[in-house]
C-alpha positions, 0 to 999 in steps of 0.5 A, a space after each residue: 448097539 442094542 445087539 450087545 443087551 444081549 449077555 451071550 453076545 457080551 460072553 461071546 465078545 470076552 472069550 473071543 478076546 481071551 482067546 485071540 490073546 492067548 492064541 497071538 501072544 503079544 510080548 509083555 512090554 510091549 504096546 499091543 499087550 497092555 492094549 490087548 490087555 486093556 481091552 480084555 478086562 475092559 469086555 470082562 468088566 462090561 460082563 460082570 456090569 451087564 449081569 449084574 444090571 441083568 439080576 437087578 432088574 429081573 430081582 425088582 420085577 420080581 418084587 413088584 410082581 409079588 407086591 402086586 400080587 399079594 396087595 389084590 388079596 387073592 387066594 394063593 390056592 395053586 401049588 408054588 416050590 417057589 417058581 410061581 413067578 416064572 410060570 408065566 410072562 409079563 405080559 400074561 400075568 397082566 391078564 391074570 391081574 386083570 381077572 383077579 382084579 374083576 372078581 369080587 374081593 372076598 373071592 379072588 383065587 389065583 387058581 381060578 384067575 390062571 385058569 380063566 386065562 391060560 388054562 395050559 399052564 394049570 
């Protein structure tokens, strides 16, 4: 079920649970609203715990990203408000690694690793 990785499909799975609760509004006592309930603060815990992983992981990527990249020694020579990170996807700030990686080690610029290989985003 690779479908509910996706934390809008989890949002839209709790509200349409919340919504069909308050809409049939089952009798307190009864069986189907401990079970409706049930599965209500089950989908919310299922949210909070798919956004939390979400955060975790995008927060250690981040970290490694950042670790590799001052690790290389390059020159920070491109202006950063902190988004620096999000400029690019994975995938081509392994690129940028790589040229990074092939410049002499006195050398490395960012500005001119990004430029090499995306010169759109500069």
């Amino acid at each position: 079920m690779s479908w509910l990785r996706s934390s809008l499909i989890r949002w839209v799975l709790w509200m349409a649970c919340l919504l069909s609760f308050v809409i049939v509004r089952p009798r307190p006592p009864g069986l189907t609203f401990w079970i409706w309930a049930a599965v209500i603060v089950a989908a919310g815990l299922a949210l909070m715990y798919g956004t939390r992983a979400e955060a975790a992981a995008e927060r250690k990527a981040f970290e490694q990203w950042s670790e590799r990249l001052t690790g290389l020694g390059a020159l920070r020579d491109v202006e950063d408000d902190g988004h620096l990170y999000e400029w690019l996807d994975p995938p081509h700030w392994q690129e940028v690694f790589a040229a990074l990686e092939a410049m002499p080690a006195t050398a490395r610029s960012l500005r001119s690793a990004i430029l090499a290989t995306h010169p759109e985003v500069l």
